[in-house]
PyMOL Python script that loads the backbone (N, CA, C, O; Angstrom):
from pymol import cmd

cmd.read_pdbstr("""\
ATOM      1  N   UNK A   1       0.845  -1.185   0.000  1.00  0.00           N
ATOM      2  CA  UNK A   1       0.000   0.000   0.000  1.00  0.00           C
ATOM      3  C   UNK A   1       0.888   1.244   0.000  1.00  0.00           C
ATOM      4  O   UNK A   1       1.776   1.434   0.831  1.00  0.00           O
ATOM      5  N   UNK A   2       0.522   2.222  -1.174  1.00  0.00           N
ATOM      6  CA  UNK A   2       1.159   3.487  -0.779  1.00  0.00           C
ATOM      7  C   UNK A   2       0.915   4.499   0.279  1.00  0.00           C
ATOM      8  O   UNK A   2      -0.235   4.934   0.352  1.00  0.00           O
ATOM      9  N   UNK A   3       1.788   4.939   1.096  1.00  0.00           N
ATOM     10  CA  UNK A   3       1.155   6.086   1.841  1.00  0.00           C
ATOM     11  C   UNK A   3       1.323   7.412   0.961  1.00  0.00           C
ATOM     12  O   UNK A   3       2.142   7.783   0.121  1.00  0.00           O
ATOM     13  N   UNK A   4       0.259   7.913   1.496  1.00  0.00           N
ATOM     14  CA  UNK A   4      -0.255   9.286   0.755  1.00  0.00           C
ATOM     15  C   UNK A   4       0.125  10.267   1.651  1.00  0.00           C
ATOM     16  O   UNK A   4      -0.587  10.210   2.654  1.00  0.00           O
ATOM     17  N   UNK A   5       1.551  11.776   1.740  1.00  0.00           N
ATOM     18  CA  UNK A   5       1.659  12.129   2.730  1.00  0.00           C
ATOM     19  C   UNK A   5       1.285  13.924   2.418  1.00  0.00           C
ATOM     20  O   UNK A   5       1.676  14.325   1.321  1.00  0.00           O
ATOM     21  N   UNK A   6       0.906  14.470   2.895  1.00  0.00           N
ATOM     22  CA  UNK A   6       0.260  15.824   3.276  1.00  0.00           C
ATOM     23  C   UNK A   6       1.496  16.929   3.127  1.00  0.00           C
ATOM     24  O   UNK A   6       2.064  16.887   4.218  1.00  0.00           O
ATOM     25  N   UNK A   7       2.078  17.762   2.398  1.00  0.00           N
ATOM     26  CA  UNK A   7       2.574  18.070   2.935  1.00  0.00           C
ATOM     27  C   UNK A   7       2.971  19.616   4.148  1.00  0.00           C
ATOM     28  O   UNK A   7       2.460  20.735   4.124  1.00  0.00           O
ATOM     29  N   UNK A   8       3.601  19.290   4.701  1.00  0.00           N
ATOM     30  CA  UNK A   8       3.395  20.290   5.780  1.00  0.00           C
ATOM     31  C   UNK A   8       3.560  22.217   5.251  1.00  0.00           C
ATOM     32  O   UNK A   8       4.335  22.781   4.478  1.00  0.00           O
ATOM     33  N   UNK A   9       2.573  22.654   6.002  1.00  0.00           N
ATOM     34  CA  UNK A   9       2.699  24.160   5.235  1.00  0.00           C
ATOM     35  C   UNK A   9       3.102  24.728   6.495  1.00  0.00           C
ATOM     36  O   UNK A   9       2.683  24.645   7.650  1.00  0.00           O
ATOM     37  N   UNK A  10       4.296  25.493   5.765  1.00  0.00           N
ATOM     38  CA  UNK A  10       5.081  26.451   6.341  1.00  0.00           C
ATOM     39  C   UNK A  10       5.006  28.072   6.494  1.00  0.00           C
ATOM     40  O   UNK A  10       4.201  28.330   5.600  1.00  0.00           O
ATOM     41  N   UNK A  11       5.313  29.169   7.012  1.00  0.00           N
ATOM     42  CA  UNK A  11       4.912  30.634   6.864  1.00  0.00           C
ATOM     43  C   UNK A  11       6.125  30.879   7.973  1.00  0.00           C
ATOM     44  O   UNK A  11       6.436  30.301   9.014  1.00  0.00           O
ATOM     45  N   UNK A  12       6.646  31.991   7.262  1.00  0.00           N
ATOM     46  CA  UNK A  12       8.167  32.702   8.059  1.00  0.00           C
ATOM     47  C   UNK A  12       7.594  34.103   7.910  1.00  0.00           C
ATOM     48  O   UNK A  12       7.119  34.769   6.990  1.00  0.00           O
ATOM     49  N   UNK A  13       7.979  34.358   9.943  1.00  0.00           N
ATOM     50  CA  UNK A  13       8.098  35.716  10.035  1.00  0.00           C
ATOM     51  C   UNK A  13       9.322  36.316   9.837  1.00  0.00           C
ATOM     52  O   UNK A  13      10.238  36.104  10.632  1.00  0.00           O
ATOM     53  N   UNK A  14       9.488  37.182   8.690  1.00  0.00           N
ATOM     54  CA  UNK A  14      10.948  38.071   9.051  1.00  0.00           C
ATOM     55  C   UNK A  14      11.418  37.132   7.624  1.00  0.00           C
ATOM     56  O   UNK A  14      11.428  35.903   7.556  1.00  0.00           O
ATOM     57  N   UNK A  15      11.734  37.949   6.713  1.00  0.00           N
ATOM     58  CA  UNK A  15      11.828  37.347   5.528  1.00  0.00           C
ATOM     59  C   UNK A  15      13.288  37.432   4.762  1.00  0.00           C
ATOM     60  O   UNK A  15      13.523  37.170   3.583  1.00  0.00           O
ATOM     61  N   UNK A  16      14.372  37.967   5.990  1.00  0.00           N
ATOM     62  CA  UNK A  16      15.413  38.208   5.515  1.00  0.00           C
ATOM     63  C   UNK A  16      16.668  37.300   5.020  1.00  0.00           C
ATOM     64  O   UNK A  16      16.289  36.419   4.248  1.00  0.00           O
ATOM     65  N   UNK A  17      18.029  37.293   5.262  1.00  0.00           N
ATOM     66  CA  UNK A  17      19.062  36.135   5.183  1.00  0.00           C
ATOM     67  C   UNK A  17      18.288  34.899   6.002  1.00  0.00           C
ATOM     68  O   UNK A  17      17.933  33.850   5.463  1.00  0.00           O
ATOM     69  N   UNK A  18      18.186  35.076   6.754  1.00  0.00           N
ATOM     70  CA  UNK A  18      17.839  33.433   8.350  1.00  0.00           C
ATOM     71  C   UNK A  18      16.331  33.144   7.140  1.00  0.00           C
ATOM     72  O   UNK A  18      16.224  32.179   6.384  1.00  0.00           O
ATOM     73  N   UNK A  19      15.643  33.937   7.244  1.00  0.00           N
ATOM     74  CA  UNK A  19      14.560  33.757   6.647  1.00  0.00           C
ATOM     75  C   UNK A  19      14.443  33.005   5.544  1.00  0.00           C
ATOM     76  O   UNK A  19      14.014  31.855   5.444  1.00  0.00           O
ATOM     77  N   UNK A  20      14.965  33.930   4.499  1.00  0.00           N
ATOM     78  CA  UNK A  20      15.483  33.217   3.032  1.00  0.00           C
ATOM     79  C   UNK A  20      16.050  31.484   3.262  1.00  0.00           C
ATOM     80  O   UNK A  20      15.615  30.485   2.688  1.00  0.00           O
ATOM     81  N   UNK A  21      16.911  31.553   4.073  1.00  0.00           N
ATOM     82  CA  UNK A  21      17.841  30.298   4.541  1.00  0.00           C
ATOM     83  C   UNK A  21      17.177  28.822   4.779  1.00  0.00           C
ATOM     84  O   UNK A  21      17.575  27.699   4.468  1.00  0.00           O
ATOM     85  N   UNK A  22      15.655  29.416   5.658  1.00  0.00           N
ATOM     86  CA  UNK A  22      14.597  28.376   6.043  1.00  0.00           C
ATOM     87  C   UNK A  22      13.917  28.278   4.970  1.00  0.00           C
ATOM     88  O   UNK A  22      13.496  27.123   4.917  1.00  0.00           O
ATOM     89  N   UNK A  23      13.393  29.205   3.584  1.00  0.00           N
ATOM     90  CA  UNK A  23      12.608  28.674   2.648  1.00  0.00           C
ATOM     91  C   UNK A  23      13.274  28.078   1.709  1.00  0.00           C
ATOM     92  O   UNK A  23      12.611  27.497   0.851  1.00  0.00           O
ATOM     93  N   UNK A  24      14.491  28.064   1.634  1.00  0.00           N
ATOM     94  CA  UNK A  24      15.345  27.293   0.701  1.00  0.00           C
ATOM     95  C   UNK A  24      15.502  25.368   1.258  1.00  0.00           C
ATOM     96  O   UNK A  24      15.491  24.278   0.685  1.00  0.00           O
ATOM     97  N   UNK A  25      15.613  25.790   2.436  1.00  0.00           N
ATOM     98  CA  UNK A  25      15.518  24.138   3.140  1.00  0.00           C
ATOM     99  C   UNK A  25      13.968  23.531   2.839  1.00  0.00           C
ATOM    100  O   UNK A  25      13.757  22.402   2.397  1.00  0.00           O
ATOM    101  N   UNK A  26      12.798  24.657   3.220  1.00  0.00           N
ATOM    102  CA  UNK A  26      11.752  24.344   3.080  1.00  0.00           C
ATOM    103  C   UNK A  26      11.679  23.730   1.436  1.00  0.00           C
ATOM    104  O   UNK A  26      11.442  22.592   1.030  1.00  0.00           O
ATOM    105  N   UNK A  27      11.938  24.794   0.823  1.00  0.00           N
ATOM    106  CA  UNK A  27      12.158  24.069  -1.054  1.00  0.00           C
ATOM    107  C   UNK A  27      12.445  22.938  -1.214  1.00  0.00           C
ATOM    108  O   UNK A  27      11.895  22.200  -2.032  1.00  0.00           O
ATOM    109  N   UNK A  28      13.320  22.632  -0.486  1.00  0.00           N
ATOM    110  CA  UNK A  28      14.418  21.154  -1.119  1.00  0.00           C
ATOM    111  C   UNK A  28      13.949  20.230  -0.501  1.00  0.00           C
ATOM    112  O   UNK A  28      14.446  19.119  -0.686  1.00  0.00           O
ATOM    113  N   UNK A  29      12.701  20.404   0.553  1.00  0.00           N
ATOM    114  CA  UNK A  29      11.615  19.356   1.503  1.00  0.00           C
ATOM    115  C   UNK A  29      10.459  18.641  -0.029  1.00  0.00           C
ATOM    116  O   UNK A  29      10.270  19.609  -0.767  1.00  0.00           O
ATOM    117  N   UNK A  30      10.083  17.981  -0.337  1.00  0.00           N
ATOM    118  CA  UNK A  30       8.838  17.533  -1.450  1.00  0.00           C
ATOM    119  C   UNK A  30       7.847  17.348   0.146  1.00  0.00           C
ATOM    120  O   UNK A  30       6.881  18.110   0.122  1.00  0.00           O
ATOM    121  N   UNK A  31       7.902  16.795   1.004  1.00  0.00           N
ATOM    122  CA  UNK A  31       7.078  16.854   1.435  1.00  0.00           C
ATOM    123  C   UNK A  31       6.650  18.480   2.627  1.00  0.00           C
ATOM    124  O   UNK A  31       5.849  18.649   3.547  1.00  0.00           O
ATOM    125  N   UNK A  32       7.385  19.113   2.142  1.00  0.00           N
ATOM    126  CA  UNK A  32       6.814  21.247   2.792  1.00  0.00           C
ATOM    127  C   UNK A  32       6.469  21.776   1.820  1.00  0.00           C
ATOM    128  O   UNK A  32       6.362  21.346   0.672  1.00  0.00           O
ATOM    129  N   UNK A  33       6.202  23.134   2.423  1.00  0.00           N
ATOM    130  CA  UNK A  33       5.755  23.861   1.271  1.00  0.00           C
ATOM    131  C   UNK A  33       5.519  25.216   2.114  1.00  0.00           C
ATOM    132  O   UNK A  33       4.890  25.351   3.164  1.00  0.00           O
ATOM    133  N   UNK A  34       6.282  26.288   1.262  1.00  0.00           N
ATOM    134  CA  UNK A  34       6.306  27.434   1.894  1.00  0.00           C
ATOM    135  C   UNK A  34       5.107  28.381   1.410  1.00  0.00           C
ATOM    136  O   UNK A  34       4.967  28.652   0.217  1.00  0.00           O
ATOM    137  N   UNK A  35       4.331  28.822   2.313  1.00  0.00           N
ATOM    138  CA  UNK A  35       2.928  29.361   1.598  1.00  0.00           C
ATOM    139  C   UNK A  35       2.221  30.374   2.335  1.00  0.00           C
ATOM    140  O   UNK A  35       1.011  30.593   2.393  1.00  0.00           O
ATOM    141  N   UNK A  36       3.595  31.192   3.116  1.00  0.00           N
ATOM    142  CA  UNK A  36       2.644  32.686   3.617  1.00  0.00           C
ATOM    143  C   UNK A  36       3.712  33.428   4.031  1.00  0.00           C
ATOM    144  O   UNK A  36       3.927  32.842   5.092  1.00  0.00           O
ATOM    145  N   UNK A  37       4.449  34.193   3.982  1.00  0.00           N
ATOM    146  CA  UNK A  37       5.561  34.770   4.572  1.00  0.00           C
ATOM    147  C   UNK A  37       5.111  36.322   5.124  1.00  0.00           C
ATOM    148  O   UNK A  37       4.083  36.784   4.629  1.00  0.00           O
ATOM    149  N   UNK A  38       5.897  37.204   6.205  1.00  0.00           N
ATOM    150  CA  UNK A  38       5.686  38.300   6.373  1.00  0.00           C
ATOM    151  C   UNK A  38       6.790  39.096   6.782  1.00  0.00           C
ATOM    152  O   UNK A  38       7.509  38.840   7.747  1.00  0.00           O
ATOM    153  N   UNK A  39       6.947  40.459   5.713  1.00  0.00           N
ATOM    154  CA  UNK A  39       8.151  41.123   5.919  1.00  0.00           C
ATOM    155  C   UNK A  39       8.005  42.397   5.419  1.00  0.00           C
ATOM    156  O   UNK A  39       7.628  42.333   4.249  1.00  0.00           O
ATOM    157  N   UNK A  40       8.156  43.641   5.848  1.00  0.00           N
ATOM    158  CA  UNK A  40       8.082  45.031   5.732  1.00  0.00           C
ATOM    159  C   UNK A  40       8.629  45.366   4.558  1.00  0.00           C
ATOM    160  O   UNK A  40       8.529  46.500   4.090  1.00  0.00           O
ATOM    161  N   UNK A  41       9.230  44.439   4.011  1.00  0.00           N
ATOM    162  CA  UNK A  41      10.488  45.365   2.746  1.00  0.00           C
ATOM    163  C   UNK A  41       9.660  44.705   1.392  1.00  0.00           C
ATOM    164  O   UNK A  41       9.524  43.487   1.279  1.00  0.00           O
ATOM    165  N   UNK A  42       9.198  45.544   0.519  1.00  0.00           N
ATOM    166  CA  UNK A  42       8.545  45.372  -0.714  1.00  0.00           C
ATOM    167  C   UNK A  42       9.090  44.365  -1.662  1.00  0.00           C
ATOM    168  O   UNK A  42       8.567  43.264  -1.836  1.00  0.00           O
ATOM    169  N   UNK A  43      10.194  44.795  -2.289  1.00  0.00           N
ATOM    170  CA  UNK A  43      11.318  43.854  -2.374  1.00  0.00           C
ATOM    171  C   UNK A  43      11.802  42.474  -1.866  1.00  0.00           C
ATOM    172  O   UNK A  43      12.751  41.852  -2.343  1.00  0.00           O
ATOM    173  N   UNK A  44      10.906  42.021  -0.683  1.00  0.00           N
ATOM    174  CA  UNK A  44      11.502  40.985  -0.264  1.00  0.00           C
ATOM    175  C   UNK A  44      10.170  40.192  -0.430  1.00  0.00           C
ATOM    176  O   UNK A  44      10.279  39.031  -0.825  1.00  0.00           O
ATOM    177  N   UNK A  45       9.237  40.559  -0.238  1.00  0.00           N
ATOM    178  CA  UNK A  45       8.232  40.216  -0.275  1.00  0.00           C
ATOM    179  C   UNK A  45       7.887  39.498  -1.950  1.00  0.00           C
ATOM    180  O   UNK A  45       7.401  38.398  -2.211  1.00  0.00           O
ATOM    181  N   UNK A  46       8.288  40.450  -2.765  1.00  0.00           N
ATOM    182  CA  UNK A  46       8.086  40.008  -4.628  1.00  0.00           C
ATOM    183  C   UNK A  46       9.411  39.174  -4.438  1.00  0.00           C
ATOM    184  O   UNK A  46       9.350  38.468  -5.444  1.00  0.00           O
ATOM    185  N   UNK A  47      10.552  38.811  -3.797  1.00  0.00           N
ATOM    186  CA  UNK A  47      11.125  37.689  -4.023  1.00  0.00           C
ATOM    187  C   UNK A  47      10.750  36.601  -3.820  1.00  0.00           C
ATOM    188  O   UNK A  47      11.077  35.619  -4.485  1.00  0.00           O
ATOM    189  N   UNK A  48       9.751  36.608  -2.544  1.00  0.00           N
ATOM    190  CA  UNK A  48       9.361  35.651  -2.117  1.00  0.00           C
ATOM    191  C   UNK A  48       8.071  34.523  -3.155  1.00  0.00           C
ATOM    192  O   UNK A  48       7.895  33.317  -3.327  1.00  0.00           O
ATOM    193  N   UNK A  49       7.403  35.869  -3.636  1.00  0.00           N
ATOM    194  CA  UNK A  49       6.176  35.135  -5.029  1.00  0.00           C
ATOM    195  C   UNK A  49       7.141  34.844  -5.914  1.00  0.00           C
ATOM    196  O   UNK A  49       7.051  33.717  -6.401  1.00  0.00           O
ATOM    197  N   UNK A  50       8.248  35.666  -6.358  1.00  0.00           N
ATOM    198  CA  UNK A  50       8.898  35.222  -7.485  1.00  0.00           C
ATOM    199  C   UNK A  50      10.037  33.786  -7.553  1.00  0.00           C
ATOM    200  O   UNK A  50      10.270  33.077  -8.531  1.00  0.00           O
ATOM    201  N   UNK A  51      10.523  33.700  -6.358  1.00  0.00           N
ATOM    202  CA  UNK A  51      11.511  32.604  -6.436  1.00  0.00           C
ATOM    203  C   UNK A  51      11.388  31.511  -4.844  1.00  0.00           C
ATOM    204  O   UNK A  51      12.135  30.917  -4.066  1.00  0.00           O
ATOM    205  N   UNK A  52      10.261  31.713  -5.015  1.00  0.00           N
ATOM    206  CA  UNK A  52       9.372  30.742  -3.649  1.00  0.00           C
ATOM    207  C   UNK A  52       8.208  30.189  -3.839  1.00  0.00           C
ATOM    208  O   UNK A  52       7.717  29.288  -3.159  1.00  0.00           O
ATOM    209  N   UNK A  53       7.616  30.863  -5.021  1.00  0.00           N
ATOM    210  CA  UNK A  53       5.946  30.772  -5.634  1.00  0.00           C
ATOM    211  C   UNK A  53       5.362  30.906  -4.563  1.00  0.00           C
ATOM    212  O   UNK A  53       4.380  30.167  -4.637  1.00  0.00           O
ATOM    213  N   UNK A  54       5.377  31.612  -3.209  1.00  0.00           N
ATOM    214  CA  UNK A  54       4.434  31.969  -2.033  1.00  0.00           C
ATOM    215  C   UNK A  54       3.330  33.094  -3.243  1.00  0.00           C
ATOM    216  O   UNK A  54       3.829  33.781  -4.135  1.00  0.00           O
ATOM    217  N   UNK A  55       1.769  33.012  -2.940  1.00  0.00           N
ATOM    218  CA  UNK A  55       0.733  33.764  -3.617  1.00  0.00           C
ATOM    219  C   UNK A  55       1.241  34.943  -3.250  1.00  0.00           C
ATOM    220  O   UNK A  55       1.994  34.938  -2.277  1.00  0.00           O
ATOM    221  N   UNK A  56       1.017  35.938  -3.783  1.00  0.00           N
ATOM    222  CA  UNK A  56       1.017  37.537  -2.974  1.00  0.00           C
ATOM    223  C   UNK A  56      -0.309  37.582  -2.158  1.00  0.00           C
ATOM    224  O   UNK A  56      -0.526  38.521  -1.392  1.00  0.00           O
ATOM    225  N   UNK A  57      -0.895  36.908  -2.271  1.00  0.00           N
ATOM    226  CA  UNK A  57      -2.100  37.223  -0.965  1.00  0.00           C
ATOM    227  C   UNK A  57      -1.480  36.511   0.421  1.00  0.00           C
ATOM    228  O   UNK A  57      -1.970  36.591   1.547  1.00  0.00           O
ATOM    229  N   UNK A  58      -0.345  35.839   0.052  1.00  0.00           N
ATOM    230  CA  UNK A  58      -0.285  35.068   1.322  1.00  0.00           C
ATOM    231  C   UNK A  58       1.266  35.926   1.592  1.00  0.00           C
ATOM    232  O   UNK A  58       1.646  35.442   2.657  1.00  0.00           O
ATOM    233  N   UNK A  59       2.105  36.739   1.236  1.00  0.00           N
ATOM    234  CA  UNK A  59       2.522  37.719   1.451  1.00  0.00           C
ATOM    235  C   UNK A  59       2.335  39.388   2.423  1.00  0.00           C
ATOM    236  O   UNK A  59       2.032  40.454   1.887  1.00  0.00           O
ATOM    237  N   UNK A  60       2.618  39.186   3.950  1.00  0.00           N
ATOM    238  CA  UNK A  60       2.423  40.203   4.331  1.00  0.00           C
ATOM    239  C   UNK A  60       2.968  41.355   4.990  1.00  0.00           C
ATOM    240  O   UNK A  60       3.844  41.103   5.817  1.00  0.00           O
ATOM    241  N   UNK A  61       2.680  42.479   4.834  1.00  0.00           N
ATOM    242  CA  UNK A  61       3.425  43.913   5.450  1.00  0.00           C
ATOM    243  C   UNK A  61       4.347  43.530   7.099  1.00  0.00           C
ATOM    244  O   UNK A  61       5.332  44.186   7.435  1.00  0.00           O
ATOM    245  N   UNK A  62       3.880  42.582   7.792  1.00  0.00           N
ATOM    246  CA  UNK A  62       4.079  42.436   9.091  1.00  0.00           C
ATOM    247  C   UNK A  62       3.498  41.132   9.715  1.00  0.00           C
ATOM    248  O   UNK A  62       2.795  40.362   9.060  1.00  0.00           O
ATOM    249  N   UNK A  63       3.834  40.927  11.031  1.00  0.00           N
ATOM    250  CA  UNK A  63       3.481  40.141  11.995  1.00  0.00           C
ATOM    251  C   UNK A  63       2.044  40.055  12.270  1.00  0.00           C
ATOM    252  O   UNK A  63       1.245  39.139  12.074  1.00  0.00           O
ATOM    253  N   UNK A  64       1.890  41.335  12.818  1.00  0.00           N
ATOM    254  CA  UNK A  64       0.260  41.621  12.905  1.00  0.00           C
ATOM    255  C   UNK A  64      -0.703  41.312  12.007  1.00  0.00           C
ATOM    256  O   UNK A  64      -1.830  40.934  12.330  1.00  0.00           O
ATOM    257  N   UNK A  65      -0.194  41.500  10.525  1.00  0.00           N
ATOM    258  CA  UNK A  65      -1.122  41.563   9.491  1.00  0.00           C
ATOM    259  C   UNK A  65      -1.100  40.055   9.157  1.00  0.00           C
ATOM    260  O   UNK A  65      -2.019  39.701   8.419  1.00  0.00           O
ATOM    261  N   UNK A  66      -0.030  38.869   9.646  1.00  0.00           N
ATOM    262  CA  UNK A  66      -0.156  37.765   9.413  1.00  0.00           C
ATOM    263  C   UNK A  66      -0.707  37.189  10.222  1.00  0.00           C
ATOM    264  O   UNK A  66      -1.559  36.456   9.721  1.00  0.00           O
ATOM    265  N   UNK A  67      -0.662  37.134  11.280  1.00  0.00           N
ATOM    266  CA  UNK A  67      -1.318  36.823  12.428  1.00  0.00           C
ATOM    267  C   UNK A  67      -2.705  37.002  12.797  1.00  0.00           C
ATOM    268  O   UNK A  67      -3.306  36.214  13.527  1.00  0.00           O
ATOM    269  N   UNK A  68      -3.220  38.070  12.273  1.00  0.00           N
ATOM    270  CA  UNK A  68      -4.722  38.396  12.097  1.00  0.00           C
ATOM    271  C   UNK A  68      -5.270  37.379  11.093  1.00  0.00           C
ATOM    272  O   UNK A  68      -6.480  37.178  11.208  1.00  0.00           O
ATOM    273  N   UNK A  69      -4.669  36.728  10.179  1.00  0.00           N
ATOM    274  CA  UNK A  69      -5.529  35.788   9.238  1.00  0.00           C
ATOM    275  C   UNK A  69      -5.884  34.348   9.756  1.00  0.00           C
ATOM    276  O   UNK A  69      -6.595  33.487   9.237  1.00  0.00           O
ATOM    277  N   UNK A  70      -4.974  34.339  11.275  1.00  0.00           N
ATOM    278  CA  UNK A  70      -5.531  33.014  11.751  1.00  0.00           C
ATOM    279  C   UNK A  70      -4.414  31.826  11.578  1.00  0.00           C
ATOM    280  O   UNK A  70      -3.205  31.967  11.394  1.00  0.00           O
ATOM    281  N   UNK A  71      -5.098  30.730  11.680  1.00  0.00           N
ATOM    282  CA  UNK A  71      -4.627  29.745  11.361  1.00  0.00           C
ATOM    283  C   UNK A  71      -3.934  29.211   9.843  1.00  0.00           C
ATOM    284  O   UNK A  71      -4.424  28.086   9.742  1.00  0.00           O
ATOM    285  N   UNK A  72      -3.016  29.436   8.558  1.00  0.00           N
ATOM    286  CA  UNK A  72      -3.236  29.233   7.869  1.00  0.00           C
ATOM    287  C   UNK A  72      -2.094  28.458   7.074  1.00  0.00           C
ATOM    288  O   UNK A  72      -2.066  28.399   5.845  1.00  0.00           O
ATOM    289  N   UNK A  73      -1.044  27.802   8.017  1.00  0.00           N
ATOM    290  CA  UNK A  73      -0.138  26.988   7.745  1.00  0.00           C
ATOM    291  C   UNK A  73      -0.176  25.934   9.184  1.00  0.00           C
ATOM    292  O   UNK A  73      -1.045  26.164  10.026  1.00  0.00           O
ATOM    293  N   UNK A  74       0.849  24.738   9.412  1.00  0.00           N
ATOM    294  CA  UNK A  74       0.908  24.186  10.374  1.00  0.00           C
ATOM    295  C   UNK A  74       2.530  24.398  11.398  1.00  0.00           C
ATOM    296  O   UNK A  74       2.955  23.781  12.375  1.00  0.00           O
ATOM    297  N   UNK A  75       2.939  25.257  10.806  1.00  0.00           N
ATOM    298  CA  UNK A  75       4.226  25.524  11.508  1.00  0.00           C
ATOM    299  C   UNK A  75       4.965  26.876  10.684  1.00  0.00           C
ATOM    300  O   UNK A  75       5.029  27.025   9.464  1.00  0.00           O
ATOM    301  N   UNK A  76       5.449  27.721  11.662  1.00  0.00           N
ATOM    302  CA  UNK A  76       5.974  29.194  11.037  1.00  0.00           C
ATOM    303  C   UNK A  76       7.655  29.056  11.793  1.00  0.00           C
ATOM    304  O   UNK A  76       7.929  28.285  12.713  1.00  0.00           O
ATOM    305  N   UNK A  77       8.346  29.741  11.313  1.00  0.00           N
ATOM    306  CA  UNK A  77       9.548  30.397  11.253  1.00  0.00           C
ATOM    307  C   UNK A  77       9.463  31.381  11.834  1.00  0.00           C
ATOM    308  O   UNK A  77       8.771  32.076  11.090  1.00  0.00           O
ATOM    309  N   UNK A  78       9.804  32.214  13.078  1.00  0.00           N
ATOM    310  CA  UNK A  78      10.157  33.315  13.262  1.00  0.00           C
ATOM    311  C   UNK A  78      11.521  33.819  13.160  1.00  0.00           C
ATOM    312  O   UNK A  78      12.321  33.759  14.094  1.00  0.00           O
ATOM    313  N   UNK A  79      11.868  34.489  11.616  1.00  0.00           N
ATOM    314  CA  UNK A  79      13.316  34.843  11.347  1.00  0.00           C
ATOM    315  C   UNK A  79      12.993  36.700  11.659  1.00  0.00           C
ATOM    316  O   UNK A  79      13.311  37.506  10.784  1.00  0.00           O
ATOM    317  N   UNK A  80      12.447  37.099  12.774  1.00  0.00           N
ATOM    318  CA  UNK A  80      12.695  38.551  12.553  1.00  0.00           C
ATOM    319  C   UNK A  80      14.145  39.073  13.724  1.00  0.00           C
ATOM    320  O   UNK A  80      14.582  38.328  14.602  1.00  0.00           O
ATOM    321  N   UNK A  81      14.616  40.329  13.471  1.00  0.00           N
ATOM    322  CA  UNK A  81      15.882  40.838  14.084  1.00  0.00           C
ATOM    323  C   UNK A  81      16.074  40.198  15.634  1.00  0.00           C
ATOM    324  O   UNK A  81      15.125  39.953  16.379  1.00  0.00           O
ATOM    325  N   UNK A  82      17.152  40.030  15.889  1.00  0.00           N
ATOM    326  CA  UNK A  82      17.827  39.367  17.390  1.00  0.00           C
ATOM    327  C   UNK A  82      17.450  40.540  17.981  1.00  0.00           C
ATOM    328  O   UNK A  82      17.668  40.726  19.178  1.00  0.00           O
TER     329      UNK A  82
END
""", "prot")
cmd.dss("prot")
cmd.show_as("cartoon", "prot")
cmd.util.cbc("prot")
cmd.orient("prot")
């Protein structure tokens, strides 16, 4: 019998080097999948749709603004400043 496995959805706060670092591991996972990130810098944010395929709806300004949508991965990254 095959198992059929789910894979786990991911969302990083703080979208910088550490940040970047965890969606690249997340990438090279078949069974993750990176699918909401949140980070102040415009620029980092269109890297993230462009060379992460995260939606731009699941792209946000901040913590707050990600956090207000609830529940919508099963495990996050907090990569924001030490």
């Amino acid at each position: 019998m095959v198992e059929i496995r789910k894979a786990i959805k991911f969302g990083i706060v703080g979208f910088g080097s550490r940040g970047q670092m965890f969606g690249k591991l997340i990438r090279a996972d078949e069974n993750a999948q990176l699918i909401a990130i949140a980070d102040p810098v415009e620029h980092t944010r269109k890297k993230a749709q462009k060379e992460f395929c995260v939606a731009e709806e699941n792209c946000y300004k901040g913590a707050d603004e990600f956090f207000a949508q609830g529940k919508i991965c099963d495990a996050i990254f907090l990569c924001t400043q030490d």
